[in-house]
C-alpha positions as CSV (number, residue, x, y, z in Angstrom):
1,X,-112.9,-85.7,-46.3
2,X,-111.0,-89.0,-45.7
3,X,-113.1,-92.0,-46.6
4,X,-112.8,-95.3,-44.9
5,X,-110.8,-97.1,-47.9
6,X,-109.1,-94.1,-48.2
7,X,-104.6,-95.1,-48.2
8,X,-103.6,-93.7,-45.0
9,X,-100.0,-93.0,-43.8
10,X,-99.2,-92.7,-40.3
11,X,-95.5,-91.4,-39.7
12,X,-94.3,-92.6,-35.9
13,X,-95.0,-96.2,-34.3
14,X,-94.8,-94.4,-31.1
15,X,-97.7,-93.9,-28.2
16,X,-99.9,-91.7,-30.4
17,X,-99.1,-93.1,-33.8
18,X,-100.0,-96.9,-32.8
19,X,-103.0,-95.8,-30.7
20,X,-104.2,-93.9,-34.0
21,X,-103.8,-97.0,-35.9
22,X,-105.6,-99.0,-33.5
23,X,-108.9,-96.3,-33.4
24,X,-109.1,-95.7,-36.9
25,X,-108.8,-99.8,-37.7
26,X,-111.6,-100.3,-35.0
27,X,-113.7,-97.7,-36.8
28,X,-113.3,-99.5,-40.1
29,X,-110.8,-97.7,-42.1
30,X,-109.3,-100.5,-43.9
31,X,-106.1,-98.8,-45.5
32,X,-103.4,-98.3,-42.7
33,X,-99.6,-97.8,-43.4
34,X,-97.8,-96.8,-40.4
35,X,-93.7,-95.7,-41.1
36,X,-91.0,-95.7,-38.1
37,X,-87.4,-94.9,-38.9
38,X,-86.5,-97.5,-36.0
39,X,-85.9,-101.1,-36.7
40,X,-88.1,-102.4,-33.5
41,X,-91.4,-101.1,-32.0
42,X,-91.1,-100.1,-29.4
43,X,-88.7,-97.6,-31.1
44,X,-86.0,-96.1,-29.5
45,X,-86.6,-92.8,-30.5
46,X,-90.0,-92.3,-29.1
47,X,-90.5,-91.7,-25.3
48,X,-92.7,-94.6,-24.8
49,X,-89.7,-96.7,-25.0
50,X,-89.4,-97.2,-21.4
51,X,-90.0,-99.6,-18.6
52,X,-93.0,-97.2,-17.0
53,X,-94.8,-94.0,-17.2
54,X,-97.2,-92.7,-14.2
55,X,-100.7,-92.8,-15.1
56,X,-102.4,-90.5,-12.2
57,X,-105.6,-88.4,-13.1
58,X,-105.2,-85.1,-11.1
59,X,-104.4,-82.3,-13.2
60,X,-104.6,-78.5,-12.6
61,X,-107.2,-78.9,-15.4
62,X,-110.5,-80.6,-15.1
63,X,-110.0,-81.0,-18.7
64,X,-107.2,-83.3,-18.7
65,X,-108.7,-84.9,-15.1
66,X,-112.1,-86.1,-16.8
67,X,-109.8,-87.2,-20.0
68,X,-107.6,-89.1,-17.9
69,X,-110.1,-90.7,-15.7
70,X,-111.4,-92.3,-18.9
71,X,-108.4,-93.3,-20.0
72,X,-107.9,-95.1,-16.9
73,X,-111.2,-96.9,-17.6
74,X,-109.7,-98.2,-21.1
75,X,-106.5,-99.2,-19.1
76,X,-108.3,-101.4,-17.5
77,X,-109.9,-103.5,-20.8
78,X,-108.6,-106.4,-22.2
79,X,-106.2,-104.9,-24.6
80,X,-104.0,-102.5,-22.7
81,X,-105.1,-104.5,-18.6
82,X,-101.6,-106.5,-18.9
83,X,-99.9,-103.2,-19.0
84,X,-101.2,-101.3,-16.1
85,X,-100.5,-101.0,-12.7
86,X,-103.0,-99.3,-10.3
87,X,-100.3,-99.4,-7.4
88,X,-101.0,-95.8,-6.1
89,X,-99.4,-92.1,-6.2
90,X,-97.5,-91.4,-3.0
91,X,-97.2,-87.6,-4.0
92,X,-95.0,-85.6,-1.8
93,X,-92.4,-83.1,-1.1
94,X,-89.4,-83.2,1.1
95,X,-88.5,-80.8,4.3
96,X,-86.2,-78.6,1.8
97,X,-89.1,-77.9,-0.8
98,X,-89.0,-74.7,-2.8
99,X,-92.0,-72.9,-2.5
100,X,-93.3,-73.9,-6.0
101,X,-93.1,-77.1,-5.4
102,X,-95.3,-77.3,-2.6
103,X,-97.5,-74.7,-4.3
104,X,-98.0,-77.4,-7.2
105,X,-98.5,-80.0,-4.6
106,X,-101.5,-78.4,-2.8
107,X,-102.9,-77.9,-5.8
108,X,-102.8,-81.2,-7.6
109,X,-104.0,-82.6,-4.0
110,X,-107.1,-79.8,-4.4
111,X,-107.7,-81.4,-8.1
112,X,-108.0,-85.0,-7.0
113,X,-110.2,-83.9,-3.6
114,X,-112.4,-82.0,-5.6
115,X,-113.1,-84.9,-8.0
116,X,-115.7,-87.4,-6.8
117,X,-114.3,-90.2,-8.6
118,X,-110.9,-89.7,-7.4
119,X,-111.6,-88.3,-3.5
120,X,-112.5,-91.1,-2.3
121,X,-108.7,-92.5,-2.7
122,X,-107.3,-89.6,-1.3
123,X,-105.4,-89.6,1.7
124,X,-103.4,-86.7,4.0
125,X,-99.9,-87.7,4.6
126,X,-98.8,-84.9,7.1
127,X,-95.5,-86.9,8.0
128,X,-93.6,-89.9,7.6
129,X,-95.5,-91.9,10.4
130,X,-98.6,-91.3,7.6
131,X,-96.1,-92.0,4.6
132,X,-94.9,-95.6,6.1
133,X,-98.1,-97.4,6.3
134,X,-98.4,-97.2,2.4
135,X,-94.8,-97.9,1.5
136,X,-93.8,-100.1,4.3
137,X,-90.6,-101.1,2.7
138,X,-89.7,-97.7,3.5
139,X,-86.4,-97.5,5.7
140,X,-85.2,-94.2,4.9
141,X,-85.8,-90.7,7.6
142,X,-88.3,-89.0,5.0
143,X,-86.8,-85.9,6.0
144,X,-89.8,-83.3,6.1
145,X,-91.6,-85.4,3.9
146,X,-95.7,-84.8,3.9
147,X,-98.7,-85.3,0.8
148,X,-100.9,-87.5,0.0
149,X,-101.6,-91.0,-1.3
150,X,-103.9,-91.1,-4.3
151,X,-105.1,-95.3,-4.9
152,X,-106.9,-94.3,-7.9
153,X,-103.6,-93.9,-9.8
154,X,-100.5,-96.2,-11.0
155,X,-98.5,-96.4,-13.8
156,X,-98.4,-98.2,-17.2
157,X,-95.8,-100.3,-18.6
158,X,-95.1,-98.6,-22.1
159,X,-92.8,-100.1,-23.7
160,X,-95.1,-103.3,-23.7
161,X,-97.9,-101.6,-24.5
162,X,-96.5,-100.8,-27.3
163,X,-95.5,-103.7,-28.4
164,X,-98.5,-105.3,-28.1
165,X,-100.7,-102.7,-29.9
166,X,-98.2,-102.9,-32.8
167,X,-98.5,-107.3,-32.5
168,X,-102.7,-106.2,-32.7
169,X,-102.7,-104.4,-35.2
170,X,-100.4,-105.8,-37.5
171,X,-102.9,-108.9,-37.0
172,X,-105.5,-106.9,-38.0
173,X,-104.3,-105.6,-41.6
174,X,-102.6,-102.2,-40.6
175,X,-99.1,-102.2,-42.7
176,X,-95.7,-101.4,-41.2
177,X,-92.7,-100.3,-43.0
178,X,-89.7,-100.0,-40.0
179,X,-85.9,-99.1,-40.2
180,X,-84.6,-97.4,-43.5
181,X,-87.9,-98.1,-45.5
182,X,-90.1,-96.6,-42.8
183,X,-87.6,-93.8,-42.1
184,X,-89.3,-90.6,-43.7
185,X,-87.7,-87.7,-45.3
186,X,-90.3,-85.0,-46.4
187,X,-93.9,-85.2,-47.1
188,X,-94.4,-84.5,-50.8
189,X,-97.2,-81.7,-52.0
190,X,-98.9,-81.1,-55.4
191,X,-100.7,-78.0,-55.6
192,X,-101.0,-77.5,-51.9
193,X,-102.1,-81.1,-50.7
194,X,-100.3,-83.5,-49.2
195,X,-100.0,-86.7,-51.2
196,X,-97.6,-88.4,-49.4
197,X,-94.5,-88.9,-48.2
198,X,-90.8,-89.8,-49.6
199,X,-88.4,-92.3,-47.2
200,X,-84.7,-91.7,-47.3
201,X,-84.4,-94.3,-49.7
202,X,-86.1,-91.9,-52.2
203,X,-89.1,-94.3,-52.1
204,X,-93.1,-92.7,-52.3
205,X,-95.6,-93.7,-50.6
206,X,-98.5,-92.3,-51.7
207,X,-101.4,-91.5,-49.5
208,X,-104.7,-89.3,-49.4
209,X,-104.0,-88.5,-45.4
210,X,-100.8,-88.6,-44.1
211,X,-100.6,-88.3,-40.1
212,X,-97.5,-86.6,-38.5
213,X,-97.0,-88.5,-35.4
214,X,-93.1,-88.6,-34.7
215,X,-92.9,-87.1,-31.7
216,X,-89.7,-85.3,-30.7
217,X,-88.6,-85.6,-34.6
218,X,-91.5,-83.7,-36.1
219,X,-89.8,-80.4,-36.7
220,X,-87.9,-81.7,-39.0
221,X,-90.7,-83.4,-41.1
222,X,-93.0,-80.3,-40.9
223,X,-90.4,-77.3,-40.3
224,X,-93.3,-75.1,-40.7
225,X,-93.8,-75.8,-36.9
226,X,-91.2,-73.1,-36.1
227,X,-91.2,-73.1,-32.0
228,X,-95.2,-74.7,-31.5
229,X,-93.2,-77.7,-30.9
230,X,-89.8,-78.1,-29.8
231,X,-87.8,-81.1,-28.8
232,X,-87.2,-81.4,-24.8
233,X,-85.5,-84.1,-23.0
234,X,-85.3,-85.3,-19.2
235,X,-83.4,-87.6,-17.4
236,X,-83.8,-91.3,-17.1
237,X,-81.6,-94.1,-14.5
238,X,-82.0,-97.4,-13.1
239,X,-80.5,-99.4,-10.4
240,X,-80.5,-103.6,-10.9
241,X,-81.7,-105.2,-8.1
242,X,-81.4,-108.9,-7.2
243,X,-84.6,-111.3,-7.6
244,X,-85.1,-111.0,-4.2
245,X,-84.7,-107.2,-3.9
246,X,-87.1,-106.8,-6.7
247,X,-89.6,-109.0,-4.8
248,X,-89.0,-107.1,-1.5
249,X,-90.3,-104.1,-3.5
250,X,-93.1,-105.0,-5.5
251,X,-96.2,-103.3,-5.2
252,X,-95.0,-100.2,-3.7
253,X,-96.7,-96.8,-4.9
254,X,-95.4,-94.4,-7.5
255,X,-93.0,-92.7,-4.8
256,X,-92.4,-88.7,-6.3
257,X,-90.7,-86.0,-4.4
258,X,-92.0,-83.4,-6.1
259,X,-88.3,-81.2,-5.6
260,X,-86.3,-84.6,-5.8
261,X,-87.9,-86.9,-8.8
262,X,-89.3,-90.2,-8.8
263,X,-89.8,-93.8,-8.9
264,X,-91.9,-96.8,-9.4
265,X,-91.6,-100.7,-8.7
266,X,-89.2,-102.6,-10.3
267,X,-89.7,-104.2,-13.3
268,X,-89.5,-108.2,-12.5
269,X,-88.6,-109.5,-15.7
270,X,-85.4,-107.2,-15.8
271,X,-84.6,-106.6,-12.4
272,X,-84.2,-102.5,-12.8
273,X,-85.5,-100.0,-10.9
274,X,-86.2,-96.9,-12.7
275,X,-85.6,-93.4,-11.4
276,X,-86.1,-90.3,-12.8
277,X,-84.8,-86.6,-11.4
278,X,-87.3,-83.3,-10.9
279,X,-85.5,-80.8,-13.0
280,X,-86.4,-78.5,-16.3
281,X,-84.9,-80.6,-18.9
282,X,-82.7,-80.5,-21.8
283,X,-83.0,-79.0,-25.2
284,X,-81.0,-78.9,-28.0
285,X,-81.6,-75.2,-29.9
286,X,-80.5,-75.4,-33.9
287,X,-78.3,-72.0,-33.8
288,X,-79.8,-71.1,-37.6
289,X,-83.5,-71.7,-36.8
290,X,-83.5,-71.4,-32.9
291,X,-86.0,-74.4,-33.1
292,X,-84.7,-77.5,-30.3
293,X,-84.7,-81.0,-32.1
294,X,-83.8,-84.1,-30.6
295,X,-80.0,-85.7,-31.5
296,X,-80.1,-87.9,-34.3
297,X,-77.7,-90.3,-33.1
298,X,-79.4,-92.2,-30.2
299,X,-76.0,-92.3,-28.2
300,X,-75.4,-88.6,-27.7
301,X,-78.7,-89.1,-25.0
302,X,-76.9,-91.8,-23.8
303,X,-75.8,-90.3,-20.2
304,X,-76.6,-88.7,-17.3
305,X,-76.0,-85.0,-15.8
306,X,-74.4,-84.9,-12.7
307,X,-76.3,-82.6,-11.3
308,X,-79.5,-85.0,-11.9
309,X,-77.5,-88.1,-10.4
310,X,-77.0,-86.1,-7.0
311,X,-81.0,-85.7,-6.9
312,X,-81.6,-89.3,-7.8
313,X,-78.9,-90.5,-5.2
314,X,-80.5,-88.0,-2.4
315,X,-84.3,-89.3,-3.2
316,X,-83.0,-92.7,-2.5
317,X,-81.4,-91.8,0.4
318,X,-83.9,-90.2,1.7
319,X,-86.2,-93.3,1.6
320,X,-84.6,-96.6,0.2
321,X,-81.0,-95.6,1.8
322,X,-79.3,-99.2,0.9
323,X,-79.7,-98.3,-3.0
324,X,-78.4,-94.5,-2.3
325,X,-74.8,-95.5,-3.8
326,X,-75.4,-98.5,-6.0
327,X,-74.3,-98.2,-9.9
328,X,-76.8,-96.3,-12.1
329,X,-77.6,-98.4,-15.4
330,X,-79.4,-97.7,-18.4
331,X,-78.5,-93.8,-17.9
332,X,-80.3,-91.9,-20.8
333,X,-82.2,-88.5,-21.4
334,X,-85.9,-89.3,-22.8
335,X,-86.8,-86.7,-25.6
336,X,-90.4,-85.7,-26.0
337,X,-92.6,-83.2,-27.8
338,X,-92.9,-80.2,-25.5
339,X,-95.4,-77.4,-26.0
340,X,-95.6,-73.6,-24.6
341,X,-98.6,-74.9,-22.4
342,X,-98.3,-78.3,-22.1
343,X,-101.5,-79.2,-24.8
344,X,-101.8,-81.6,-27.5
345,X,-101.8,-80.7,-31.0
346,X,-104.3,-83.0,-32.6
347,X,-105.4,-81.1,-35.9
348,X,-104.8,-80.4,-39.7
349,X,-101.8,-78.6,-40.8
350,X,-103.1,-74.9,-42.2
351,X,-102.8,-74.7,-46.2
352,X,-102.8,-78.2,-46.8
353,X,-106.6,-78.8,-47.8
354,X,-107.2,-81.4,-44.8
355,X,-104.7,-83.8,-46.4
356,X,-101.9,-83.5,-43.4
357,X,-102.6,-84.5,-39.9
358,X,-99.9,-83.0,-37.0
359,X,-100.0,-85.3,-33.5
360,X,-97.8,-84.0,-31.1
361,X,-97.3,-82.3,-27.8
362,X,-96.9,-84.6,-25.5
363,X,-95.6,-82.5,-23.0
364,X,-94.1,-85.2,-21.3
365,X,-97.7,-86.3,-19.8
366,X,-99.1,-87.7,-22.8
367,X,-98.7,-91.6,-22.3
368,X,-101.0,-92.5,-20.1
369,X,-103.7,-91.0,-22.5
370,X,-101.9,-94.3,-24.8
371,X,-104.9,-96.1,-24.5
372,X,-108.1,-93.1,-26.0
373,X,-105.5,-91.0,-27.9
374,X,-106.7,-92.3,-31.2
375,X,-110.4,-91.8,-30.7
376,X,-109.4,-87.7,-30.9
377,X,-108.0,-88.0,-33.9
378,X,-110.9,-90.4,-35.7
379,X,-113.1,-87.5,-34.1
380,X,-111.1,-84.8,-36.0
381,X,-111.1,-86.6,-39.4
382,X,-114.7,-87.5,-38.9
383,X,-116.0,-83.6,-37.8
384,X,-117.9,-82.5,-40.8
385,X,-116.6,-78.7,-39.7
386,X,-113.3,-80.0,-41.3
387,X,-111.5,-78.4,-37.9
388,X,-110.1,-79.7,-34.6
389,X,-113.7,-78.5,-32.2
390,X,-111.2,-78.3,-28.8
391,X,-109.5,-75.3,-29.2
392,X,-106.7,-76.0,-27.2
393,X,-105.7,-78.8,-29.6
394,X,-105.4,-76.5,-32.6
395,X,-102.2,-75.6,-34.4
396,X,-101.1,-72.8,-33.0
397,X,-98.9,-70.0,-34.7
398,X,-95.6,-69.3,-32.8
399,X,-95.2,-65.8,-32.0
400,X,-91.6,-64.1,-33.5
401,X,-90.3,-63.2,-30.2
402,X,-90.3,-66.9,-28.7
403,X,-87.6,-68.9,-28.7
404,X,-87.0,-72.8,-27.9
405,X,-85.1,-72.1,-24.8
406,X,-88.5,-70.5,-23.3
407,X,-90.7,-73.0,-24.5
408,X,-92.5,-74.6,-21.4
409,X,-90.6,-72.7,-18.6
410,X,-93.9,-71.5,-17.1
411,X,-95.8,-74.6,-17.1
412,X,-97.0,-74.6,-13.2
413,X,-95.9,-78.4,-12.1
414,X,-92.1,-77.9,-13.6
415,X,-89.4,-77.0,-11.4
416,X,-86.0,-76.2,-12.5
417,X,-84.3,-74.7,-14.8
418,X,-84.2,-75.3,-18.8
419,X,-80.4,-75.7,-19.9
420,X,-79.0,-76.8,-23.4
421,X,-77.5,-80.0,-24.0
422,X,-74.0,-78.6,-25.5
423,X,-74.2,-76.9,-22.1
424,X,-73.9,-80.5,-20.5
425,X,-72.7,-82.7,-23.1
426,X,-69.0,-82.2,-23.9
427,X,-68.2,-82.2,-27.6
428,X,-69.9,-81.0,-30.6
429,X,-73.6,-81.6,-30.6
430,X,-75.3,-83.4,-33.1
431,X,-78.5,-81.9,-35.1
């Protein structure tokens, strides 16, 4: 078992790498090395990188309810306060909603009403007249539009956030190697145990733990991970708003049309509004392996699907109408770490003799966890069972018969669709 001087390696300065390092430095361990392949943190290859991420509580599952609900209390400490934005969740669907998308509405509505920490902020929107009152600067017809407002929820700043935790603990003693010296290659094994890992430089770092934690880019450090984990992508836009359209807007809720996409407040220091389209994502299936791993270049993401600009242009017209046909900046596709069921992995890699740590599985709703994620994995290493106790956090075998391009369709709250990036992307695709 990991000791508290122990040399620990942490590979990924994104959202659950840096809230690792900041747990495990609370909690004494003195020994912290943390290696990104980017030359920045936030890094650009991890799906915190971003202007905002909704932070709302109600899940399907209690589970993740009561784990977000505390998480919501830490965002509201000292540390990560700066970074978080209870503005509300204006949660809705428009007149033309598929069935399944009002299906996951009612029930995420059922979640937060049967919560008493969360009913309270409830409220039945059974029509725009409800809708308006809570998003005032609202001009658009809200065509069919009905839900609910949840005031217990917001959304976080990540990019910030992560760029504070990394200024934190840096001050604290925990080491960071970024760019080419932090960009690892393979983790190195004698006799069955991890003993650290070698850069692309052909440099060693050795280490009695090392923690996977790279996100969308972790199949390729651990290919053992077949299909558990495959890399996913969905779309991300902006519009840029003049200082006094970005004042008009502030403080209005997390707007989501549950068959259109979403929204939040514009960011004042940079003007831009970001926007991001309902659909079932993006992967990008490896042919010999049938495993999806994110591009490696960071400018093959670097556009957006038509078919996801005529949802973001019809939510806006729908309810800010003056911004319907305005340029879209900043157009990207966010990868993330997507699972078959939408849990964490927070445990030891089998065969390695506790010495290799996988984090990953965001799922695209792990940020807003940013803030408690670390204390799971200072639980694990500290569990004197030498296991991950929540099962649904385990590494999990894939079965033979799955394949990438199935990975996550059947998630309840997704809607759309999974199609390959070649399928979208003219041009070769890079693995």
């Amino acid at each position: 078992m990991v000791t508290k001087t122990s040399p620990i390696l942490i590979v990924g300065g994104g959202a659950f790498g840096l809230s690792t390092a900041l747990h495990l430095n609370e909690a004494g361990y003195k020994d912290i090395t943390v290696l990104e392949q980017d030359e920045q943190i936030p890094p650009r290859y991890s799906a915190a990188n971003d202007l905002n991420k909704i932070v709302r509580a109600e899940y399907e599952d209690p589970f993740y309810t009561d784990l977000t609900i505390k998480a919501i209390s830490a965002w509201k400490t000292p540390l990560f306060a700066p970074h978080f934005h209870q503005t509300g969740f204006l949660h809705c669907v428009s007149g033309a909603a598929p069935e399944k998308a009002i299906g996951t509405l009612k029930r995420f509505q059922k979640a937060a009403t049967d919560n008493a920490t969360i009913a309270p902020h409830v409220v039945q929107l059974n029509g725009p007249g409800d809708i308006r009152p809570w998003f005032w600067q609202c001009d658009g017809s809200l065509p069919g539009w009905k839900g609910y407002m949840n005031r217990f929820d917001g959304y976080a700043h990540s990019g910030n956030a992560l760029a504070a935790i990394y200024r934190v603990t840096q001050s604290r003693g925990v080491k960071f190697f970024l760019g080419r010296q932090g960009s690892v290659k393979e983790v190195v094994y004698r006799d069955g145990k991890s003993i650290g890992v070698r850069t692309v430089d052909e440099v060693f770092h050795a280490a009695e733990l090392v923690i996977v934690a790279a996100g969308a880019g972790a199949g390729k450090i651990l290919p053992e991970l077949g299909t558990q984990i495959v890399a996913k992508s969905w779309s991300v836009a902006h519009v840029l708003l003049s200082d006094e359209e970005t004042s008009a807007l502030r403080g209005i809720p997390v707007t989501y049309a549950r068959d259109l996409g979403f929204y939040f407040e514009p960011d004042p220091k940079t003007n831009l509004l970001k926007i991001c389209p309902m659909g079932g994502g993006y992967i990008n299936t490896d042919p010999k392996t049938g495993v999806s791993h994110a591009p490696t270049e960071l400018e093959t993401s670097a556009f957006l699907p038509g078919d996801d600009e005529v949802r973001i242009r019809k939510l806006l017209q729908q309810t800010l109408p003056s911004l319907a046909n305005r340029p879209l900046v900043r157009r990207t596709l966010c990868w993330f770490a997507d699972t078959k069921d939408s849990d964490f992995v927070i445990d030891y890699v089998p065969g390695t003799k506790e010495s290799l740590v996988l984090l990953s599985g965001d799922s695209g709703h792990g940020f807003k966890m940013f803030p408690v994620f670390g204390e799971w994995v200072k639980n694990l290493l500290e569990d004197r069972s030498g296991g991950q106790s929540v099962e649904r956090w385990r590494w999990k075998a894939a079965e033979k018969e799955e394949k990438a391009g199935e990975w996550g369709g059947d998630v309840s709250w997704r809607l759309g669709e999974t199609r390959e990036l070649r399928d979208v992307l003219p041009g070769k695709t890079k693995l």
